[in-house]
ZADONU-501330 format. One record per residue (C-alpha): residue number from 0; residue in one letter; y, x, z. Coordinates in steps of 0.001 Angstrom, whole numbers, plus 500000, padded with zeros to 6 digits. Layout:
   seq   type    north     east       up
   NUM      a        Y        X        Z
...
END
This chain:
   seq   type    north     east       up
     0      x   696908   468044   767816
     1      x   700162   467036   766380
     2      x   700864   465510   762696
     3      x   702952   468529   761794
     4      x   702624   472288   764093
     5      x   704839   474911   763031
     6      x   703760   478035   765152
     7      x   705832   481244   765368
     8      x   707396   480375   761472
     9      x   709631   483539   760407
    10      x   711142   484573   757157
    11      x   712349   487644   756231
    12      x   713720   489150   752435
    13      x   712881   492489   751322
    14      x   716077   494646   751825
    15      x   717437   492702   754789
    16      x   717535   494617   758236
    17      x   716718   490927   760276
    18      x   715029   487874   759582
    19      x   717088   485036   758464
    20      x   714659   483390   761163
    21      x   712127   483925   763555
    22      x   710046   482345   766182
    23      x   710393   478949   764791
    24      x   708424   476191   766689
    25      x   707827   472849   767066
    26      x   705824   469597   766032
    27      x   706179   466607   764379
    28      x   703833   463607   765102
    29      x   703315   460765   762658
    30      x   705378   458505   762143
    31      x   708267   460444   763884
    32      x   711305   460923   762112
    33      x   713129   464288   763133
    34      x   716264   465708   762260
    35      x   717142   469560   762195
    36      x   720803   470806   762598
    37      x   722582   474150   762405
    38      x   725425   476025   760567
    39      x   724950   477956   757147
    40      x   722712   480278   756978
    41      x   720528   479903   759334
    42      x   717435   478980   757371
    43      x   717528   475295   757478
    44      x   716406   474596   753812
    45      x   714298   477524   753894
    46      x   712154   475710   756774
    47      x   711956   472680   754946
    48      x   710956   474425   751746
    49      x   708245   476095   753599
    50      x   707121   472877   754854
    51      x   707208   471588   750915
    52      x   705163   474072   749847
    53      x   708085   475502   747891
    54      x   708316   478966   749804
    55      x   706344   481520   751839
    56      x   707096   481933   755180
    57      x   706604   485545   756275
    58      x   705333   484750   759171
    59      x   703480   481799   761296
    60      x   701418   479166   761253
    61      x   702047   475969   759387
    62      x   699923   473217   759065
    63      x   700204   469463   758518
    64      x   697347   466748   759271
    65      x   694867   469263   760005
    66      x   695499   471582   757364
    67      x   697284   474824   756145
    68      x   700467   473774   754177
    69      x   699597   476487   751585
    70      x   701867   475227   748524
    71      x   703339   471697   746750
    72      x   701528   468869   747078
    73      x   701938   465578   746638
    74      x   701022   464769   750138
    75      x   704802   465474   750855
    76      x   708029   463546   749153
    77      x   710879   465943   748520
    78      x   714671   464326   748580
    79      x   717403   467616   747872
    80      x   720880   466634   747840
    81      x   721219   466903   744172
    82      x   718795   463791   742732
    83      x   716637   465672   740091
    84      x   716342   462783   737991
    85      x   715071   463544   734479
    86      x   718499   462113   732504
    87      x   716273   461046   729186
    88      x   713764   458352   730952
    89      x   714816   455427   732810
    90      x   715107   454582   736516
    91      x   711875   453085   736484
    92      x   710092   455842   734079
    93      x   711693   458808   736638
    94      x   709685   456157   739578
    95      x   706839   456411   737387
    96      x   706308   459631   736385
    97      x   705576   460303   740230
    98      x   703603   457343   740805
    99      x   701149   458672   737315
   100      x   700856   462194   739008
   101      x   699882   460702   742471
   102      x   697375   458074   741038
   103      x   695776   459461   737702
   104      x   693538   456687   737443
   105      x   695918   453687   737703
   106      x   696294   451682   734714
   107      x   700332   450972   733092
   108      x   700223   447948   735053
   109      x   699506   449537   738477
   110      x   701705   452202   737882
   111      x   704437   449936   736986
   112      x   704352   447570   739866
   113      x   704196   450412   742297
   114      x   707161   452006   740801
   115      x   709358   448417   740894
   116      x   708521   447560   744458
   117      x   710087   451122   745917
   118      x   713323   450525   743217
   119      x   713567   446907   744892
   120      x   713015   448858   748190
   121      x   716160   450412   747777
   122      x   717993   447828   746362
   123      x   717401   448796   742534
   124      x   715485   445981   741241
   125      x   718691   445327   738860
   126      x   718292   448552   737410
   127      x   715244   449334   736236
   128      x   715842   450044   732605
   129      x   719231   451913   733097
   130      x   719400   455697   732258
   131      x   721190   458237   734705
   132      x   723833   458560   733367
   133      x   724859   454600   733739
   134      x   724540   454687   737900
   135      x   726963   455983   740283
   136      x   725848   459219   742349
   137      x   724921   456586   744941
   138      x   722262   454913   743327
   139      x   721294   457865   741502
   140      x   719972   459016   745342
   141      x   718543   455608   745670
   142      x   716368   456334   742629
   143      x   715216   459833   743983
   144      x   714304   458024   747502
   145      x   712251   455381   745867
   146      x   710544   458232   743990
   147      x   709370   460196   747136
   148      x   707890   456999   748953
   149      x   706619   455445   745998
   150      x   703588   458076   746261
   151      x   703410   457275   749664
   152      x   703308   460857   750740
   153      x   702261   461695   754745
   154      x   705509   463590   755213
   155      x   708836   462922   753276
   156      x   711525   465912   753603
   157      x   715064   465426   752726
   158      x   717567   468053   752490
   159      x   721324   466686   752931
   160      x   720175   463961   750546
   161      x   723641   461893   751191
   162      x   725879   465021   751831
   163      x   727884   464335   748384
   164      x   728404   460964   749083
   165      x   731441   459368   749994
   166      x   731344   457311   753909
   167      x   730555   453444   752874
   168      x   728069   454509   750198
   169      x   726587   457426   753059
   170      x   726543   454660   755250
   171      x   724471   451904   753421
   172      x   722263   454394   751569
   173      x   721770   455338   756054
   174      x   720526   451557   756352
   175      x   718529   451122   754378
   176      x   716436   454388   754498
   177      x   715683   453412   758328
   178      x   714274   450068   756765
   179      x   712130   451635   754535
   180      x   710714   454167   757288
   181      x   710877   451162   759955
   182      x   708473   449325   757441
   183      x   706332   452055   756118
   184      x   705847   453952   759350
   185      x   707105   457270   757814
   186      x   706929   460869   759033
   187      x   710221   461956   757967
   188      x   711768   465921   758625
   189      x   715487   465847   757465
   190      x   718292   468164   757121
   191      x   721966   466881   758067
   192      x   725079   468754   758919
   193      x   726453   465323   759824
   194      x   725639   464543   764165
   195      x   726361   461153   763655
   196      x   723777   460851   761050
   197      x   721212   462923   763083
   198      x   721495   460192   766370
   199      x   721500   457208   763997
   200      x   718466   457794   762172
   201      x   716240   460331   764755
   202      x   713999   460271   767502
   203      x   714371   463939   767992
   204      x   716620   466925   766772
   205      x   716043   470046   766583
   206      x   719209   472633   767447
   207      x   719037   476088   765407
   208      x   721133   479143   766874
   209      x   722908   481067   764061
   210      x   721665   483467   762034
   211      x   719990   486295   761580
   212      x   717089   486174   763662
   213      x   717805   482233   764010
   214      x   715585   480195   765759
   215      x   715319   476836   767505
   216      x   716942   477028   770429
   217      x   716702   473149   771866
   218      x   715283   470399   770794
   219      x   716934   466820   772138
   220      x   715415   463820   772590
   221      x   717386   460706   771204
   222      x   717241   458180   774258
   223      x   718746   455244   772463
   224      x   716614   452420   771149
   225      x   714640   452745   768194
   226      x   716203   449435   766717
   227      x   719763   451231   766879
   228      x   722358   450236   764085
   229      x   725439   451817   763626
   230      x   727542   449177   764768
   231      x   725661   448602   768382
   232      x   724984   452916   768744
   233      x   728661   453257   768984
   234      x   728820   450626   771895
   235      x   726435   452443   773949
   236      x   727467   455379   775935
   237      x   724430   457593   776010
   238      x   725517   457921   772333
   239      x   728648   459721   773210
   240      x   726746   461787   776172
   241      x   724184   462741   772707
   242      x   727157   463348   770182
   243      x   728619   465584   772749
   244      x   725501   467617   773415
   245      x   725279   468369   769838
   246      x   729053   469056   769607
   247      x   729234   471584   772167
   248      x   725921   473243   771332
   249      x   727526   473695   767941
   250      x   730898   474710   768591
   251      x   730300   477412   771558
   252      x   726609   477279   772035
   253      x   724919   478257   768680
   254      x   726408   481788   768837
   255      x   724196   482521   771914
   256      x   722213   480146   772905
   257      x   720258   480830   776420
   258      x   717587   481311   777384
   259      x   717626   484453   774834
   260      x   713666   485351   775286
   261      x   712939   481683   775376
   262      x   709863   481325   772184
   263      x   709434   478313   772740
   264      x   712636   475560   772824
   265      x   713385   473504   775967
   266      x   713388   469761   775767
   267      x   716925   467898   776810
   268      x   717590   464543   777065
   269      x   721682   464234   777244
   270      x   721599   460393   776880
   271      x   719786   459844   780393
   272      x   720259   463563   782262
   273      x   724144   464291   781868
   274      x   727120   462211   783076
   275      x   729205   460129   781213
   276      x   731512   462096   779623
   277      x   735258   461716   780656
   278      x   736357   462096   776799
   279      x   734751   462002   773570
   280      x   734051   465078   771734
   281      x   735801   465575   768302
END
Protein backbone atom coordinates (compact mmCIF):
# COMPACT_ATOMS: atom_id res chain seq x y z
CA UNK A 1 0.00 0.00 0.00
CA UNK A 2 1.27 3.40 -0.70
CA UNK A 3 2.91 6.01 1.93
CA UNK A 4 0.07 8.44 1.37
CA UNK A 5 -3.75 7.09 -0.40
CA UNK A 6 -6.18 9.69 -0.89
CA UNK A 7 -9.42 7.80 -2.07
CA UNK A 8 -12.48 9.58 -3.53
CA UNK A 9 -11.42 13.05 -1.25
CA UNK A 10 -14.39 15.70 -1.76
CA UNK A 11 -15.25 18.89 -0.02
CA UNK A 12 -18.21 20.62 -0.05
CA UNK A 13 -19.53 24.05 2.21
CA UNK A 14 -22.90 24.25 3.51
CA UNK A 15 -24.83 26.70 1.19
CA UNK A 16 -22.86 25.94 -1.96
CA UNK A 17 -24.83 24.15 -4.87
CA UNK A 18 -21.25 22.04 -5.96
CA UNK A 19 -18.31 20.86 -4.34
CA UNK A 20 -15.31 22.98 -4.55
CA UNK A 21 -13.90 19.33 -5.29
CA UNK A 22 -14.66 15.92 -5.78
CA UNK A 23 -13.29 12.60 -6.67
CA UNK A 24 -9.85 13.45 -5.65
CA UNK A 25 -7.28 10.56 -5.98
CA UNK A 26 -4.00 9.62 -5.86
CA UNK A 27 -0.88 8.37 -3.77
CA UNK A 28 2.17 9.41 -2.56
CA UNK A 29 4.98 6.88 -1.71
CA UNK A 30 7.82 7.68 0.65
CA UNK A 31 10.23 9.50 -0.08
CA UNK A 32 8.47 10.96 -3.22
CA UNK A 33 8.25 14.49 -3.56
CA UNK A 34 5.00 15.61 -5.53
CA UNK A 35 3.83 18.75 -6.68
CA UNK A 36 0.05 19.77 -7.23
CA UNK A 37 -0.94 22.59 -9.72
CA UNK A 38 -4.14 24.38 -10.68
CA UNK A 39 -5.77 27.89 -10.89
CA UNK A 40 -7.66 29.63 -7.88
CA UNK A 41 -10.14 28.07 -6.50
CA UNK A 42 -9.97 24.91 -7.13
CA UNK A 43 -9.23 23.48 -3.72
CA UNK A 44 -5.55 23.23 -3.77
CA UNK A 45 -4.85 24.41 -0.11
CA UNK A 46 -7.93 22.85 0.97
CA UNK A 47 -6.33 19.32 -0.08
CA UNK A 48 -3.29 20.01 1.60
CA UNK A 49 -5.03 21.18 4.74
CA UNK A 50 -6.93 18.02 4.77
CA UNK A 51 -3.82 16.15 4.48
CA UNK A 52 -2.45 18.43 7.67
CA UNK A 53 -5.05 17.56 9.66
CA UNK A 54 -6.23 21.17 9.52
CA UNK A 55 -9.71 20.49 7.74
CA UNK A 56 -12.44 17.88 7.17
CA UNK A 57 -12.86 16.58 4.00
CA UNK A 58 -16.52 15.80 3.31
CA UNK A 59 -15.88 13.03 1.71
CA UNK A 60 -13.11 10.08 1.14
CA UNK A 61 -10.63 8.25 2.44
CA UNK A 62 -7.36 9.62 3.67
CA UNK A 63 -4.76 7.90 5.23
CA UNK A 64 -0.99 8.18 5.61
CA UNK A 65 1.50 5.24 6.73
CA UNK A 66 -1.20 2.98 7.51
CA UNK A 67 -3.41 5.19 9.23
CA UNK A 68 -6.50 7.57 9.10
CA UNK A 69 -5.18 11.22 8.88
CA UNK A 70 -7.90 12.21 11.42
CA UNK A 71 -6.41 15.74 12.62
CA UNK A 72 -2.75 17.72 13.30
CA UNK A 73 -0.07 15.86 14.16
CA UNK A 74 3.25 16.22 14.36
CA UNK A 75 3.92 13.39 12.06
CA UNK A 76 3.47 16.08 9.27
CA UNK A 77 5.66 19.55 8.82
CA UNK A 78 3.49 22.40 7.62
CA UNK A 79 5.37 25.32 5.41
CA UNK A 80 2.30 28.18 4.31
CA UNK A 81 3.53 30.95 2.34
CA UNK A 82 3.36 33.37 5.12
CA UNK A 83 6.32 32.03 7.78
CA UNK A 84 4.34 31.95 11.13
CA UNK A 85 7.25 32.73 13.08
CA UNK A 86 6.47 33.80 16.66
CA UNK A 87 8.18 37.62 16.31
CA UNK A 88 9.15 37.67 20.33
CA UNK A 89 11.62 34.43 20.42
CA UNK A 90 14.58 33.99 18.37
CA UNK A 91 15.37 32.01 15.20
CA UNK A 92 16.63 29.31 17.15
CA UNK A 93 13.80 29.45 20.07
CA UNK A 94 10.91 29.47 16.99
CA UNK A 95 13.35 25.95 15.83
CA UNK A 96 12.93 24.93 19.26
CA UNK A 97 9.70 25.31 20.30
CA UNK A 98 8.90 22.53 17.58
CA UNK A 99 11.70 20.39 18.34
CA UNK A 100 10.27 20.52 22.57
CA UNK A 101 6.71 19.55 21.28
CA UNK A 102 8.05 16.64 19.06
CA UNK A 103 10.52 15.26 21.75
CA UNK A 104 9.10 16.00 25.36
CA UNK A 105 11.71 14.14 26.94
CA UNK A 106 14.86 15.71 25.42
CA UNK A 107 16.95 17.61 27.68
CA UNK A 108 17.98 21.78 26.67
CA UNK A 109 20.95 20.34 25.22
CA UNK A 110 19.24 17.88 22.81
CA UNK A 111 16.75 20.19 21.95
CA UNK A 112 19.23 22.77 21.14
CA UNK A 113 21.52 20.86 18.91
CA UNK A 114 18.63 19.52 16.95
CA UNK A 115 17.28 22.90 16.41
CA UNK A 116 21.01 24.38 15.14
CA UNK A 117 21.74 21.56 12.75
CA UNK A 118 18.26 22.23 10.57
CA UNK A 119 19.15 26.39 10.89
CA UNK A 120 22.74 25.36 9.48
CA UNK A 121 20.69 23.13 7.07
CA UNK A 122 19.37 26.02 5.54
CA UNK A 123 22.11 28.15 5.69
CA UNK A 124 21.18 29.97 9.12
CA UNK A 125 23.87 28.97 11.36
CA UNK A 126 24.80 32.91 11.45
CA UNK A 127 21.59 33.65 12.78
CA UNK A 128 20.61 31.92 15.48
CA UNK A 129 20.02 34.57 18.07
CA UNK A 130 18.39 37.16 15.65
CA UNK A 131 14.65 38.05 16.14
CA UNK A 132 12.19 38.25 13.05
CA UNK A 133 12.09 41.19 12.59
CA UNK A 134 16.10 41.53 11.79
CA UNK A 135 15.91 38.86 8.59
CA UNK A 136 14.74 39.53 5.21
CA UNK A 137 11.39 37.65 4.10
CA UNK A 138 13.90 35.21 2.60
CA UNK A 139 15.41 33.87 5.50
CA UNK A 140 12.43 34.36 7.47
CA UNK A 141 11.11 31.13 5.09
CA UNK A 142 14.40 29.54 5.74
CA UNK A 143 13.58 29.60 9.46
CA UNK A 144 9.98 28.13 8.94
CA UNK A 145 11.65 25.21 6.65
CA UNK A 146 14.17 24.31 9.24
CA UNK A 147 11.25 24.22 11.69
CA UNK A 148 9.14 21.58 9.77
CA UNK A 149 12.19 19.10 9.23
CA UNK A 150 13.70 19.68 12.41
CA UNK A 151 10.86 17.25 13.89
CA UNK A 152 11.58 15.07 11.25
CA UNK A 153 7.97 14.62 10.34
CA UNK A 154 6.98 11.50 7.67
CA UNK A 155 5.31 13.99 5.36
CA UNK A 156 6.26 17.77 5.02
CA UNK A 157 3.46 19.96 3.11
CA UNK A 158 4.22 23.31 1.78
CA UNK A 159 1.78 25.66 0.45
CA UNK A 160 3.40 28.35 -2.06
CA UNK A 161 6.09 28.62 0.62
CA UNK A 162 8.38 30.91 -1.87
CA UNK A 163 5.41 32.56 -3.77
CA UNK A 164 6.31 36.15 -2.12
CA UNK A 165 9.69 35.93 -2.91
CA UNK A 166 11.48 37.75 -5.37
CA UNK A 167 13.45 35.25 -8.45
CA UNK A 168 17.27 34.94 -7.05
CA UNK A 169 16.08 34.55 -3.46
CA UNK A 170 13.01 31.89 -4.99
CA UNK A 171 15.72 30.39 -6.68
CA UNK A 172 18.36 29.58 -3.92
CA UNK A 173 15.76 29.04 -1.19
CA UNK A 174 14.69 26.10 -4.58
CA UNK A 175 18.36 24.65 -4.00
CA UNK A 176 18.69 24.15 -1.22
CA UNK A 177 15.29 22.62 -0.19
CA UNK A 178 16.13 19.71 -2.84
CA UNK A 179 19.39 19.24 -0.66
CA UNK A 180 17.72 18.91 2.36
CA UNK A 181 15.04 16.34 0.88
CA UNK A 182 17.99 14.71 -1.31
CA UNK A 183 19.71 14.10 2.18
CA UNK A 184 16.86 13.32 4.43
CA UNK A 185 14.86 11.18 2.04
CA UNK A 186 11.68 13.33 2.47
CA UNK A 187 8.05 12.73 1.49
CA UNK A 188 7.22 16.09 0.42
CA UNK A 189 3.37 17.24 -1.11
CA UNK A 190 3.73 20.92 -2.33
CA UNK A 191 1.63 23.56 -3.74
CA UNK A 192 3.15 25.90 -6.61
CA UNK A 193 1.49 28.05 -9.16
CA UNK A 194 4.99 28.40 -10.61
CA UNK A 195 5.62 25.16 -13.65
CA UNK A 196 9.06 25.81 -13.57
CA UNK A 197 9.23 25.21 -9.94
CA UNK A 198 6.94 22.09 -10.16
CA UNK A 199 9.62 20.22 -12.93
CA UNK A 200 12.64 21.39 -10.92
CA UNK A 201 11.88 20.04 -7.69
CA UNK A 202 9.14 16.91 -8.56
CA UNK A 203 8.98 13.49 -9.49
CA UNK A 204 5.34 13.76 -10.20
CA UNK A 205 2.55 16.50 -10.59
CA UNK A 206 -0.60 16.36 -10.17
CA UNK A 207 -2.98 18.61 -12.78
CA UNK A 208 -6.39 19.90 -11.11
CA UNK A 209 -9.32 20.96 -13.60
CA UNK A 210 -11.05 24.17 -12.39
CA UNK A 211 -13.49 24.51 -10.08
CA UNK A 212 -16.42 23.61 -8.81
CA UNK A 213 -16.55 20.04 -8.81
CA UNK A 214 -12.58 20.14 -9.41
CA UNK A 215 -10.74 17.18 -9.49
CA UNK A 216 -7.45 15.72 -10.67
CA UNK A 217 -7.58 15.34 -14.00
CA UNK A 218 -3.76 14.04 -14.93
CA UNK A 219 -1.10 13.32 -13.17
CA UNK A 220 2.56 13.63 -15.13
CA UNK A 221 5.44 11.93 -14.54
CA UNK A 222 8.71 14.11 -14.48
CA UNK A 223 11.16 12.04 -16.82
CA UNK A 224 14.23 14.10 -16.16
CA UNK A 225 16.92 12.94 -13.78
CA UNK A 226 16.52 13.08 -10.24
CA UNK A 227 19.96 14.97 -9.86
CA UNK A 228 18.42 17.89 -12.11
CA UNK A 229 19.65 21.55 -11.32
CA UNK A 230 18.31 24.42 -12.78
CA UNK A 231 21.06 25.28 -14.86
CA UNK A 232 21.43 21.61 -16.70
CA UNK A 233 17.07 21.15 -16.70
CA UNK A 234 16.99 24.02 -19.05
CA UNK A 235 19.57 22.27 -21.44
CA UNK A 236 17.54 19.27 -21.77
CA UNK A 237 14.65 19.16 -24.06
CA UNK A 238 12.22 16.81 -22.41
CA UNK A 239 12.05 19.85 -20.06
CA UNK A 240 10.46 22.00 -22.64
CA UNK A 241 8.20 18.88 -23.99
CA UNK A 242 7.14 18.89 -19.71
CA UNK A 243 6.79 22.81 -19.40
CA UNK A 244 4.62 22.66 -22.39
CA UNK A 245 2.35 19.89 -21.17
CA UNK A 246 1.66 21.84 -18.15
CA UNK A 247 1.25 25.08 -20.17
CA UNK A 248 -1.31 23.91 -22.42
CA UNK A 249 -3.19 21.83 -19.86
CA UNK A 250 -3.45 25.14 -18.05
CA UNK A 251 -4.24 27.56 -20.56
CA UNK A 252 -7.03 25.54 -22.69
CA UNK A 253 -7.18 22.26 -20.93
CA UNK A 254 -8.20 22.91 -17.25
CA UNK A 255 -11.62 24.27 -18.33
CA UNK A 256 -12.57 20.74 -19.56
CA UNK A 257 -10.37 18.39 -19.15
CA UNK A 258 -11.26 14.81 -20.89
CA UNK A 259 -11.95 12.12 -20.14
CA UNK A 260 -15.03 13.86 -18.16
CA UNK A 261 -16.22 10.45 -16.25
CA UNK A 262 -12.61 9.55 -15.81
CA UNK A 263 -12.41 8.89 -11.42
CA UNK A 264 -9.45 8.01 -11.54
CA UNK A 265 -6.47 10.36 -13.41
CA UNK A 266 -4.44 8.99 -16.35
CA UNK A 267 -0.70 8.85 -16.09
CA UNK A 268 1.39 10.98 -18.95
CA UNK A 269 4.78 11.14 -19.46
CA UNK A 270 5.38 14.33 -21.98
CA UNK A 271 9.21 14.20 -21.54
CA UNK A 272 9.55 10.65 -23.33
CA UNK A 273 5.84 10.21 -25.21
CA UNK A 274 5.40 13.64 -27.17
CA UNK A 275 7.66 15.20 -29.83
CA UNK A 276 9.92 17.83 -29.48
CA UNK A 277 8.16 20.76 -29.58
CA UNK A 278 8.79 23.17 -32.58
CA UNK A 279 8.56 26.33 -30.10
CA UNK A 280 8.61 26.90 -26.53
CA UNK A 281 5.53 27.61 -24.71
CA UNK A 282 5.23 31.06 -22.95
Amino acid sequence: MAFLHVENLAKSYPGNDAPVFENVNFTLDKGEFVCIIGHSGCGKTTILNALAGLETASDGILTMDGREVAGPGLDRGVVFQSHALMPWMSVIDNVKFGVRSRWPDWSKAQIEAQAAQYLEMVGLGHALHKKPSMLSGGMKQRVGIARAFAIQPKMLLLDEPFGALDALTRGTIQDELLKIVQATAQTVFMITHDVDEAILLSDRILLMSNGPRARIAEIVEVSLPRSRTRHDMHHDPRFYRIRNHLVDFLVSRSKDPKPAGETHPPVVRPGETEPAPDTIAA
